[in-house]
DRENSEKE-840555 format. One record per residue (C-alpha): residue number from 1; z, x, y. Coordinates in nm, 2 decimals. Each point is the difference from the previous one (the first is absolute). Layout:
<atom NUM; <Z; X; Y>>
...
END
This chain:
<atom 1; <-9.94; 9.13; -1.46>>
<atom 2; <0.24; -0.30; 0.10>>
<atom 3; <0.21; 0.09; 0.32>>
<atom 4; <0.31; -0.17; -0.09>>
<atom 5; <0.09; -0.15; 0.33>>
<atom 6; <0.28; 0.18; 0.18>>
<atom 7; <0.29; -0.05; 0.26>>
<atom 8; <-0.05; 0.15; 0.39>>
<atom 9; <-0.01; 0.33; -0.15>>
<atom 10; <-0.26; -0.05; -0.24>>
<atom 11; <0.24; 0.06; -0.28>>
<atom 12; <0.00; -0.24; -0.31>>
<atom 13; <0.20; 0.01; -0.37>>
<atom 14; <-0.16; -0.08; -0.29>>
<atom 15; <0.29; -0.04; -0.30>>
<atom 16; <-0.12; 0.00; -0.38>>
<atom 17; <0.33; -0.17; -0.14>>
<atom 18; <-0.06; 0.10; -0.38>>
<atom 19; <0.35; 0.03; -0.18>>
<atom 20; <0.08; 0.33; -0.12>>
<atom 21; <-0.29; 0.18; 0.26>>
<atom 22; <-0.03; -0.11; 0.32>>
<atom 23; <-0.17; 0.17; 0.27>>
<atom 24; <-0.02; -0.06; 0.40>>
<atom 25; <-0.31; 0.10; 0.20>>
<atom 26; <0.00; 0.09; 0.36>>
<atom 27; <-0.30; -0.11; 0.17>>
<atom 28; <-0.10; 0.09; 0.38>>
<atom 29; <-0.33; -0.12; 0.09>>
<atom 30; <-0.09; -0.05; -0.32>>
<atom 31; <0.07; 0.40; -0.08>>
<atom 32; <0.28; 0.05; -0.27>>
<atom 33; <0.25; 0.18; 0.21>>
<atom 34; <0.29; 0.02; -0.31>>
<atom 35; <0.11; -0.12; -0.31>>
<atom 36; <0.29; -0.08; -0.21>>
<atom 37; <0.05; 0.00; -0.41>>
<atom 38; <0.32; -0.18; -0.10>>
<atom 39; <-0.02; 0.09; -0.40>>
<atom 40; <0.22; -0.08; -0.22>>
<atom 41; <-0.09; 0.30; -0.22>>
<atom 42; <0.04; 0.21; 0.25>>
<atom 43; <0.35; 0.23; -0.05>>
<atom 44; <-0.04; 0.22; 0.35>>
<atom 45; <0.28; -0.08; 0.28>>
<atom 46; <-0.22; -0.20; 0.26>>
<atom 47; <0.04; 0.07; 0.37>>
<atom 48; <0.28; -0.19; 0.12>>
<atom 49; <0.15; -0.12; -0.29>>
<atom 50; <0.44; 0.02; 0.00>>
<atom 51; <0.16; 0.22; -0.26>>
<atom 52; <0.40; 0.14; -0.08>>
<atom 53; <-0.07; 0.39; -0.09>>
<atom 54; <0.20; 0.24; -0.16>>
<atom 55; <0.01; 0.34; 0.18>>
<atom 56; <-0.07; 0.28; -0.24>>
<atom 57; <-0.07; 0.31; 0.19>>
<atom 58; <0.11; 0.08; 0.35>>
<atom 59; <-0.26; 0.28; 0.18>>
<atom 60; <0.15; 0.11; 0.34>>
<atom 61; <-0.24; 0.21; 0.13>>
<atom 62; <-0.24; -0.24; -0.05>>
<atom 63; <0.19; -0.27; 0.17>>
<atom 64; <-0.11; -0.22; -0.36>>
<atom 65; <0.18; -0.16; -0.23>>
<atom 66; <-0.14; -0.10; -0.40>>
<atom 67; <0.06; -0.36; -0.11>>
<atom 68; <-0.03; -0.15; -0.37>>
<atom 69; <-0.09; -0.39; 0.09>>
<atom 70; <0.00; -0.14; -0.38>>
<atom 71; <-0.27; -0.04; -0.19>>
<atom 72; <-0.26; 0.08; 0.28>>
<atom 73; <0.07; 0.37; -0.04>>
<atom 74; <0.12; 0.25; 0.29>>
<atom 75; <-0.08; -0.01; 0.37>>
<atom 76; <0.08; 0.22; 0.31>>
<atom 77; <0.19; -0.04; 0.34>>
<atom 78; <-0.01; 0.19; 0.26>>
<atom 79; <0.36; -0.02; 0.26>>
<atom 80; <-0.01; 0.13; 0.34>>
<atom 81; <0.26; 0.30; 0.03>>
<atom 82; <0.15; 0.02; -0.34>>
<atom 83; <0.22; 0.26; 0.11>>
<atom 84; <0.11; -0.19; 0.28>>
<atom 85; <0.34; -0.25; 0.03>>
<atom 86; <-0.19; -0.25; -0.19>>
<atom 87; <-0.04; 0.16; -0.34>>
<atom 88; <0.27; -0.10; -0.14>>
<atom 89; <-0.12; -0.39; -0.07>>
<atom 90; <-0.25; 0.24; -0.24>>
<atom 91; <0.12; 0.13; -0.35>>
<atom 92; <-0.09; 0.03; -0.35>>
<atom 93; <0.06; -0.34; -0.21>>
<atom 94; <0.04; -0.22; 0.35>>
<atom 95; <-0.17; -0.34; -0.08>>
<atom 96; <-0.16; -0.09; 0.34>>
<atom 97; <-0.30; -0.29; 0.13>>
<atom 98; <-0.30; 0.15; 0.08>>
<atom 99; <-0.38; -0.13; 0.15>>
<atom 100; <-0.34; 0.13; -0.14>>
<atom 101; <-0.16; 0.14; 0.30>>
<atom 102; <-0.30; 0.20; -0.20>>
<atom 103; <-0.12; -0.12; -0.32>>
<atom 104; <-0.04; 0.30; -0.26>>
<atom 105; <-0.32; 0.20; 0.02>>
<atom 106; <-0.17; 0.35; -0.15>>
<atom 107; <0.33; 0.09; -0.20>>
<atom 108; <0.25; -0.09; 0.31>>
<atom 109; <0.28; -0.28; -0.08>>
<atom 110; <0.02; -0.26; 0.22>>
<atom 111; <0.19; 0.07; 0.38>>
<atom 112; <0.31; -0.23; 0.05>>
<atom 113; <0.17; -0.06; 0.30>>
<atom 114; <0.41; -0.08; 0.03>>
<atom 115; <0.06; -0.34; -0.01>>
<atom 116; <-0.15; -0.35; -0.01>>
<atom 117; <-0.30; -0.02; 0.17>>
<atom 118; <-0.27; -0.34; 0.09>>
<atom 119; <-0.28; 0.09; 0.19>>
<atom 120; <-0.14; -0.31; 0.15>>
<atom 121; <-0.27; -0.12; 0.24>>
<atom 122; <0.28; -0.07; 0.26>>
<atom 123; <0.26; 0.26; -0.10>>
<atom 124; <0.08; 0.31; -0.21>>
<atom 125; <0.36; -0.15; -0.11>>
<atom 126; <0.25; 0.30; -0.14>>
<atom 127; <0.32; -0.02; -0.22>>
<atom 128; <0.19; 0.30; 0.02>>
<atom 129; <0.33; 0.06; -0.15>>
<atom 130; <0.29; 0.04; 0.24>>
<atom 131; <-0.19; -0.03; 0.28>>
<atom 132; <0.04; -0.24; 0.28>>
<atom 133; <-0.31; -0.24; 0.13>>
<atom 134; <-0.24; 0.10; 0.24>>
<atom 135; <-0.24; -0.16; 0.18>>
<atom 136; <-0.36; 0.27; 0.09>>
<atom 137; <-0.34; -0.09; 0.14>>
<atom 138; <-0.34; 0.18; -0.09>>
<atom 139; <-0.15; 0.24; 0.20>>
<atom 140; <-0.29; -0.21; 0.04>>
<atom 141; <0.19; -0.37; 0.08>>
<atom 142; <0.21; 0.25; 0.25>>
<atom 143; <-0.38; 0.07; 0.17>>
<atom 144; <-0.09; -0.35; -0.04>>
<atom 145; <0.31; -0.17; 0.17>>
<atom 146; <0.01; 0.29; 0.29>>
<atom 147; <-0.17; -0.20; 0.23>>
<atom 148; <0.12; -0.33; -0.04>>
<atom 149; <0.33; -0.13; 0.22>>
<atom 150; <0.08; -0.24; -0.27>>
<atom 151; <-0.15; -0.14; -0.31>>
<atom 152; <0.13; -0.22; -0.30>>
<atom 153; <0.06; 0.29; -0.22>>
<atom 154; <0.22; 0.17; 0.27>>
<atom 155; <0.21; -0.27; 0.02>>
<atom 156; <0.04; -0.01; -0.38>>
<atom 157; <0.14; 0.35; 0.01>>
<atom 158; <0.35; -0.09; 0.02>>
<atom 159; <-0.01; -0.23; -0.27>>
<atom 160; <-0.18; 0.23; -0.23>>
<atom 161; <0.27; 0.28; 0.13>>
<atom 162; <0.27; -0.21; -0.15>>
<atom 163; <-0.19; -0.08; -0.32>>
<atom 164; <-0.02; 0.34; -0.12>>
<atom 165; <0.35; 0.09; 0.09>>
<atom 166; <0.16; -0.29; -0.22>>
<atom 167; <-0.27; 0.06; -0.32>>
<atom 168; <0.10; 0.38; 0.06>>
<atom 169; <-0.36; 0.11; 0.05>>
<atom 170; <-0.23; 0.17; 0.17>>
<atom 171; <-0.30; -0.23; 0.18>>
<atom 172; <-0.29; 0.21; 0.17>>
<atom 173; <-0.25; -0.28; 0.12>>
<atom 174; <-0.37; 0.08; 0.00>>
<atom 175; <-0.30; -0.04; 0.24>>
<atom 176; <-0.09; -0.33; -0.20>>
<atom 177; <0.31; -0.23; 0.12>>
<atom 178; <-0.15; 0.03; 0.39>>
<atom 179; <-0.25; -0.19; -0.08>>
<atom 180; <0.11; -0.33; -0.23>>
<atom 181; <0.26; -0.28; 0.09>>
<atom 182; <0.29; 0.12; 0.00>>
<atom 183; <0.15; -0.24; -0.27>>
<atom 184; <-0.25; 0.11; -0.23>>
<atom 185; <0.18; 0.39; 0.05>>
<atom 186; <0.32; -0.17; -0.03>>
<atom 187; <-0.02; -0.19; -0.26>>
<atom 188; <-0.24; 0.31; -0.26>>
<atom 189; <0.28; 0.26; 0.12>>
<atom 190; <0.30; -0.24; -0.09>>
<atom 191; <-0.16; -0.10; -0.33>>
<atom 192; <-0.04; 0.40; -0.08>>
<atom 193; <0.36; 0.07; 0.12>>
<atom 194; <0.15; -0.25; -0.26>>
<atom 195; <-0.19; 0.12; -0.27>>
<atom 196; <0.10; 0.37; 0.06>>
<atom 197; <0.36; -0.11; 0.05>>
<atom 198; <-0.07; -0.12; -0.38>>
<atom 199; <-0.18; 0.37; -0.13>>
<atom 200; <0.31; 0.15; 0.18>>
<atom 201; <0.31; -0.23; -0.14>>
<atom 202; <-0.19; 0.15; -0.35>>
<atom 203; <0.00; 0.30; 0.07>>
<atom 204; <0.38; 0.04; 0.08>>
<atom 205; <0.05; -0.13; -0.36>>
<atom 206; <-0.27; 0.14; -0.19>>
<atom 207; <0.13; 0.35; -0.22>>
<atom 208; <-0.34; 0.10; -0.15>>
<atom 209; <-0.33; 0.13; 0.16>>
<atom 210; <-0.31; -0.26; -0.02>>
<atom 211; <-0.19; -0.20; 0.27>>
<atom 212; <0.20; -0.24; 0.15>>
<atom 213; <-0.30; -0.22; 0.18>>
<atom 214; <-0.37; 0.02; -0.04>>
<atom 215; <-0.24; 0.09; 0.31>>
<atom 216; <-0.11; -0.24; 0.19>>
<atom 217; <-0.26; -0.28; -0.16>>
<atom 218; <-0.35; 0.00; 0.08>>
<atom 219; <0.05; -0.34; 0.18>>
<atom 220; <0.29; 0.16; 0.18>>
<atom 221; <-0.23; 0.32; 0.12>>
<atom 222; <-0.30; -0.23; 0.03>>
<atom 223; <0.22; -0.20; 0.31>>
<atom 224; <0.10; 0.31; 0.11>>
<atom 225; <-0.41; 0.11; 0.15>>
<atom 226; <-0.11; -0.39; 0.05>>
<atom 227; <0.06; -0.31; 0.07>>
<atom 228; <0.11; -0.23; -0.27>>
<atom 229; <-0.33; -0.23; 0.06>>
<atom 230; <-0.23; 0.28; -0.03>>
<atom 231; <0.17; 0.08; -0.38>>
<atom 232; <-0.24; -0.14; -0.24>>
<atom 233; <0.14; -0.02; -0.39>>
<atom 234; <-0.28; 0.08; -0.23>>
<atom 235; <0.02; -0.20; -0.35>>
<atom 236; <-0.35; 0.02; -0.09>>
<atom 237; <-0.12; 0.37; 0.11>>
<atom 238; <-0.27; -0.15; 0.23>>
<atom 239; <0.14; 0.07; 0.33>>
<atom 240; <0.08; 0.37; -0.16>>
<atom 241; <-0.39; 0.04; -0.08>>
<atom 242; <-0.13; -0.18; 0.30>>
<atom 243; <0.24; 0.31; 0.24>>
<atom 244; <-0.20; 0.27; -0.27>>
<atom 245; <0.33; 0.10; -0.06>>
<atom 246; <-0.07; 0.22; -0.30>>
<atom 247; <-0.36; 0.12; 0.12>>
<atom 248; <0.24; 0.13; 0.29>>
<atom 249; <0.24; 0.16; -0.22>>
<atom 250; <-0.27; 0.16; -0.19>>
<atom 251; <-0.09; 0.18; 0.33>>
<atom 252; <0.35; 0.10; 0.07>>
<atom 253; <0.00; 0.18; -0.37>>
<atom 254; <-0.32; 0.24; 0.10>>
<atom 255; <-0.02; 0.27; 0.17>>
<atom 256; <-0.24; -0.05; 0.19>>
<atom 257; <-0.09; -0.24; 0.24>>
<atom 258; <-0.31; -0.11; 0.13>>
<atom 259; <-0.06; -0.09; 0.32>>
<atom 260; <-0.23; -0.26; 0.15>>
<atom 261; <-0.09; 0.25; 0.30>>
<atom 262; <-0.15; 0.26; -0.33>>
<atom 263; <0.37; 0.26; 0.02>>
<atom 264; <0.17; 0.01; -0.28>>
<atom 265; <0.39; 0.12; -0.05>>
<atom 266; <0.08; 0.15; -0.25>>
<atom 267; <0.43; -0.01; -0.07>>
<atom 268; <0.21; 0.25; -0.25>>
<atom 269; <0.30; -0.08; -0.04>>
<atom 270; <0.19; 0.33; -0.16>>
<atom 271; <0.35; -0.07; -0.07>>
<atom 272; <0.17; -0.02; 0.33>>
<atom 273; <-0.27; 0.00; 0.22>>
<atom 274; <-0.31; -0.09; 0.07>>
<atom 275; <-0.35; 0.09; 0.11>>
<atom 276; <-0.29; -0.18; 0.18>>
<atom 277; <-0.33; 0.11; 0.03>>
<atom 278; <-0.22; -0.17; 0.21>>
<atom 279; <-0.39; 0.06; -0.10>>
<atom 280; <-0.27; -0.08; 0.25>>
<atom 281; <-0.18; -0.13; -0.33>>
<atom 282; <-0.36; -0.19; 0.16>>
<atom 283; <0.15; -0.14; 0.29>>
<atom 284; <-0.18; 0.08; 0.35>>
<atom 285; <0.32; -0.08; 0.22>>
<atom 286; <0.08; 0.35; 0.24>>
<atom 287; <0.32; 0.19; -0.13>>
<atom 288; <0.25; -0.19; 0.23>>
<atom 289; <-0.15; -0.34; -0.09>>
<atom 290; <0.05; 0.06; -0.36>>
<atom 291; <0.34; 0.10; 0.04>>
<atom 292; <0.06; -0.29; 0.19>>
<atom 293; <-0.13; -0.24; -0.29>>
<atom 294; <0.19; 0.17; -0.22>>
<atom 295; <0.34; -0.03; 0.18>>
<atom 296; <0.06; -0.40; -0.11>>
<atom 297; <-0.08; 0.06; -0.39>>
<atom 298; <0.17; 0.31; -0.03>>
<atom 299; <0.32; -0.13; 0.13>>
<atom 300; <-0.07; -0.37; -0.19>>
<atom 301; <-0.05; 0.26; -0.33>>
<atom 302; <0.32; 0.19; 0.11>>
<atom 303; <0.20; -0.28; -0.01>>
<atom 304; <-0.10; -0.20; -0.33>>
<atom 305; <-0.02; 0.28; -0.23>>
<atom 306; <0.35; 0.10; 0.12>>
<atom 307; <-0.07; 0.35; 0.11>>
<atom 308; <0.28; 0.23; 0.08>>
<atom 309; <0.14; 0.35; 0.10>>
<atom 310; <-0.27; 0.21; 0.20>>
<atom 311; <-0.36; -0.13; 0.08>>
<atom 312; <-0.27; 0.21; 0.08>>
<atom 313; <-0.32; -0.11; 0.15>>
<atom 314; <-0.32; 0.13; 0.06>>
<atom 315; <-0.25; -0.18; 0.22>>
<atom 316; <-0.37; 0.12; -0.07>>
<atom 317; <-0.12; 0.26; 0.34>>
<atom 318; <0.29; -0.10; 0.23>>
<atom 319; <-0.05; 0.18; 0.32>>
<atom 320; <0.28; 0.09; 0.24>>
<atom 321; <-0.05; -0.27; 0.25>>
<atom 322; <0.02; -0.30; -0.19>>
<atom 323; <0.34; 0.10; -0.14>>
<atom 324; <0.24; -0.13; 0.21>>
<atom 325; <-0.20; -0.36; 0.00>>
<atom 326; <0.05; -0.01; -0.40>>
<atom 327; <0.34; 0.09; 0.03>>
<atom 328; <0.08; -0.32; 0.21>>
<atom 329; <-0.17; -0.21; -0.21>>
<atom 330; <0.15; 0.14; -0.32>>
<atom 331; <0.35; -0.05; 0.18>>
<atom 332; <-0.15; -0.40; 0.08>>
<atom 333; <-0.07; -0.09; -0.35>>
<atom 334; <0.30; 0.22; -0.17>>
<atom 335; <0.19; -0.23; 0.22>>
<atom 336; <-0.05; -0.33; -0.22>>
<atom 337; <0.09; 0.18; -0.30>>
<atom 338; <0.37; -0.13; -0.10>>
<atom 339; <0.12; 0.35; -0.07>>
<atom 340; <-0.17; 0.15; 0.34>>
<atom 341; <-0.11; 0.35; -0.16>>
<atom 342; <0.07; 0.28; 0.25>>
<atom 343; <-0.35; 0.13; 0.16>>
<atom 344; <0.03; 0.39; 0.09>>
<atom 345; <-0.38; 0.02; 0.10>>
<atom 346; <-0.21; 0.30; -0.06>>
<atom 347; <0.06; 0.34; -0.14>>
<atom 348; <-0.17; 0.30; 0.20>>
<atom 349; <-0.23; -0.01; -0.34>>
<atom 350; <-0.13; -0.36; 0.10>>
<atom 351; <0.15; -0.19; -0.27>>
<atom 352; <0.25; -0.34; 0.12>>
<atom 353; <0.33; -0.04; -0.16>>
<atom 354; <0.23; -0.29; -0.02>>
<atom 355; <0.31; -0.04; -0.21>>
<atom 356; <0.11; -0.32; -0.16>>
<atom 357; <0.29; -0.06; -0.17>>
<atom 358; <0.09; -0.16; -0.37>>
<atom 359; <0.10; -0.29; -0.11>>
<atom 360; <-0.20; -0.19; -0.25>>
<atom 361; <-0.20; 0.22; -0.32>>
<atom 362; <-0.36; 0.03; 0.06>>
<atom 363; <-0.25; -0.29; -0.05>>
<atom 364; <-0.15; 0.19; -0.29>>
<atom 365; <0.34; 0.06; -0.20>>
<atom 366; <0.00; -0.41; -0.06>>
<atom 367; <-0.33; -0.11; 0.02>>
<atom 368; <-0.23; 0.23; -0.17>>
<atom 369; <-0.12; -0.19; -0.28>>
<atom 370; <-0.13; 0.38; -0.17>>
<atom 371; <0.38; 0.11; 0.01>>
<atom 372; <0.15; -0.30; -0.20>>
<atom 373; <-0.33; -0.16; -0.17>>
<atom 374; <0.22; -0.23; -0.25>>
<atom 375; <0.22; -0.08; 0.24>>
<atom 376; <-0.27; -0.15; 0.27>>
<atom 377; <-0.22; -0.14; -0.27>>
<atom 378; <0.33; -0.16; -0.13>>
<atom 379; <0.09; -0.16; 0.35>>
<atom 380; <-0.36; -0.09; 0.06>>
<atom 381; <0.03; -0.23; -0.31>>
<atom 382; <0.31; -0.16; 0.09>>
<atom 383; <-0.14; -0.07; 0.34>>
<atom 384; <-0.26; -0.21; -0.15>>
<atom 385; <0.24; -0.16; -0.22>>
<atom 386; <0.21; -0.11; 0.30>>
<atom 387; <-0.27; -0.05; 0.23>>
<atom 388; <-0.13; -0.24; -0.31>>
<atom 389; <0.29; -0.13; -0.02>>
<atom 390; <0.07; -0.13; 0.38>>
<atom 391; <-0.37; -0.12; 0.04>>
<atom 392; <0.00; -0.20; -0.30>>
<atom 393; <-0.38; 0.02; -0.06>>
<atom 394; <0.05; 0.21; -0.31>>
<atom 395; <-0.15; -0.24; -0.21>>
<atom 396; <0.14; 0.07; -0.36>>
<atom 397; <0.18; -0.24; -0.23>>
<atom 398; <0.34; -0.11; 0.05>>
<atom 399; <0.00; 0.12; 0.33>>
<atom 400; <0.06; 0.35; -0.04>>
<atom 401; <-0.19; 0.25; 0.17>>
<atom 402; <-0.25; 0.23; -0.11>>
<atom 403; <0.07; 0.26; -0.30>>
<atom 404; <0.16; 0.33; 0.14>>
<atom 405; <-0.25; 0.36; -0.16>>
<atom 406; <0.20; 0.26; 0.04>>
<atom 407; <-0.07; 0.32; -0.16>>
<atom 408; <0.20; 0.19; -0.21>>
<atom 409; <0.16; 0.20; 0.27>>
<atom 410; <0.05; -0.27; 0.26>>
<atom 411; <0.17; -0.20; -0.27>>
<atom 412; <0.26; 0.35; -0.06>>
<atom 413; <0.06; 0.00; 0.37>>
<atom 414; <0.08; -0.40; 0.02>>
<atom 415; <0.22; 0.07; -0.33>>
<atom 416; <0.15; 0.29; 0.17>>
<atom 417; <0.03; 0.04; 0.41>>
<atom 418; <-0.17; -0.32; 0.02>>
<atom 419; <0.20; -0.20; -0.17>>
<atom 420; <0.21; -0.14; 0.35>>
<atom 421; <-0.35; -0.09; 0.15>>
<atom 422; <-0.10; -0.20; -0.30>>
<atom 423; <0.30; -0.15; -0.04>>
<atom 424; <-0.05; -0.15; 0.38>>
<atom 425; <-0.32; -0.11; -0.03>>
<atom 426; <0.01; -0.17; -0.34>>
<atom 427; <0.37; -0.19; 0.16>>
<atom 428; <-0.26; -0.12; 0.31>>
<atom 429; <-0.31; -0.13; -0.24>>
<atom 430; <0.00; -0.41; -0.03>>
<atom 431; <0.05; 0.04; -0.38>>
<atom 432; <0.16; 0.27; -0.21>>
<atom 433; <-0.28; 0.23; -0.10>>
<atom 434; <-0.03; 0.02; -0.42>>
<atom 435; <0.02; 0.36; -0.12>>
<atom 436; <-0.37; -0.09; -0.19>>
<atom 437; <-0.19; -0.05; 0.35>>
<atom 438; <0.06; 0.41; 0.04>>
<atom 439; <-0.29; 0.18; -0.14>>
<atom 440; <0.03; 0.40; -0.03>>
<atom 441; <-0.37; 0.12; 0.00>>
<atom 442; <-0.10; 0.34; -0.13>>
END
């Protein structure tokens, strides 16, 4: 395996730029740490994206309200006090802006929150309605700036201040601005500010429910975790099979995982929940040296399959005094996860539990090849079309690239969910692909 080489933090991007299906792979050390999908095909609200909702149902003693979003279907919003003085900016038929904060998962819509919303690497920037700006900092740039008299971000503040109040928004800077020029914070917060001024301007006029802006692209997230140099476009899949990208993604969709010290974990993931069980398996390590090495892939497993809710672990033979030493380096690693799970430590039965929050579906709900087969086989095919395609070295007449097999059902889902992804690959080929250099086998 290739470690693509990262930036001071080990962290590298590698970005497969295929029209229609792109996909961004987070890689620390040369371990996949995340992943994102951008599909065309795809008709789920994506974390982040902007929408104008209708509300349909008002639940008070739930403190939620029901939206209808357009033609992505229903979603859910929960509103702090519903019975309090601000209810009454909530009734049936209002048309109101609204931010994907969990993507839809295990019969759930997706969770909205009021208002516009940008989450970026500097700045979670928030549009709401009839509210005036605000300027916040994290609770971890408030640690990190603590002990310093003066610094160029605290002498920004003002500025920043002002910003939000005359774009009418909310700015809550994060623990990443401390530590880059502080023109470079400037200038990504402005940009985002002007662009949400735009989503917003819309969203006064707009008189129907449907997205009003797209999530953030996969460039755009990739610059949000790494350095710009440390971004590496990949046109002809080789830096994507060099990282084992895919032999690592194949690990992430078993349920168990083998260890090199001889444990194994095995991880259940019930709706809502989940549950790892550590197996001793042939390794020879003592109790608490096991758990120990199994601290670092659990929480690296955690985090790309997109576990949520309630985890339950259960460490092979824990005794009693090697708790407390597990606990600490559970909270350690936990730490570098971007949605810091909540670690309640152990149950008087010996079993760990952490909680982590949602916000993207689970790994397996996109990328299981066995729960969409024509879909995958279908995408897999275009790839090699593309990849073909930008490498030149197809080697057929005319130029074209090599003939597309599909089966039968991979050609249904291109003529049917498909047909957006196709449509962007075929517009990004050299030459226009004939209809003839599509072969359907049996």
């Amino acid at each position: 395996m290739t470690d693509a080489n990262g930036d001071d933090t080990g962290f590298a991007a590698i970005l497969d730029p295929m029209p229609g299906y792109q996909r961004l792979a987070l890689i620390k050390h040369g371990q996949l740490t995340d992943i994102w999908i951008n599909d065309l095909s795809d008709k789920m609200p994506a974390y982040g994206s902007i929408f104008m909702a209708r509300i349909t149902g008002i639940f008070p003693d739930h403190n939620r309200v029901q939206l209808n979003i357009g033609q992505m279907g229903m979603a859910s919003m929960r509103v702090a006090n519903m019975r309090g003085s601000k209810s009454g900016a909530f009734t049936t038929g209002a048309l109101i802006p609204v931010t994907v904060q969990a993507e839809p998962r295990e019969q759930k819509p997706a969770q909205m929150r009021h208002g516009i919303i940008r989450e970026t690497r500097f700045a979670i920037i928030h549009h709401v309605p009839d509210t005036s700006g605000q300027l916040h900092l994290s609770q971890r740039l408030k640690a990190g700036l603590a002990n310093q008299q003066t610094s160029e971000l605290m002498d920004a503040l003002d500025t920043l201040r002002k910003l939000a109040l005359a774009h009418d928004c909310q700015i809550t800077l994060r623990e990443p601005a401390q530590h880059h020029p502080i023109d470079m914070v400037m200038a990504s917060i402005l940009a985002h500010v002007k662009a949400l001024d735009q989503v917003a301007a819309e969203s006064k006029i707009t008189t129907t429910q449907g997205m009003l802006a797209p999530a953030l692209s996969l460039a755009q997230i990739a610059e949000q975790h790494v350095q710009a140099e440390h971004i590496r476009i990949d046109h002809d899949g080789r830096l994507w099979a060099d990282a084992d990208i895919d032999q690592q993604i194949d690990i992430a969709l078993n349920p168990s995982l083998t260890m090199p010290e001889g444990g194994i974990l095995h991880i259940s993931t019930p709706p809502g929940a989940a549950v790892i069980d550590g197996d001793s398996g042939t390794s020879r390590l003592s109790p608490d040296a096991l758990a120990s090495a199994m601290i670092t892939p659990l929480a690296r497993q955690i985090q790309l399959r997109r576990i949520a809710g309630a985890i339950v672990v259960d460490f092979p033979r824990m005794d009693h005094a090697g708790k407390d030493r597990i606990h600490q380096i559970m909270l350690a690693e936990c730490a570098d996860d971007p949605l810091r799970p909540m670690c309640y430590g152990w149950t008087k039965g010996g079993l760990y539990t952490l909680d982590r929050r949602h916000q993207r579906r689970p790994l397996s709900d996109i990328l299981d090849c066995h729960i969409a087969t024509a879909k995958h086989a279908a995408i897999a095919a275009l790839r090699q079309l593309w990849q073909s395609g930008q490498n030149k070295d197809g080697g057929n007449k005319n130029g074209l690239p090599p003939q597309l097999y599909l089966t039968k059902a991979a050609q249904d889902w291109l003529n049917g969910d498909g047909h957006a992804v196709y449509d962007a690959v075929c517009a990004g080929l050299p030459l226009p692909l004939p209809p003839e250099w599509i072969t359907v086998q049996p």
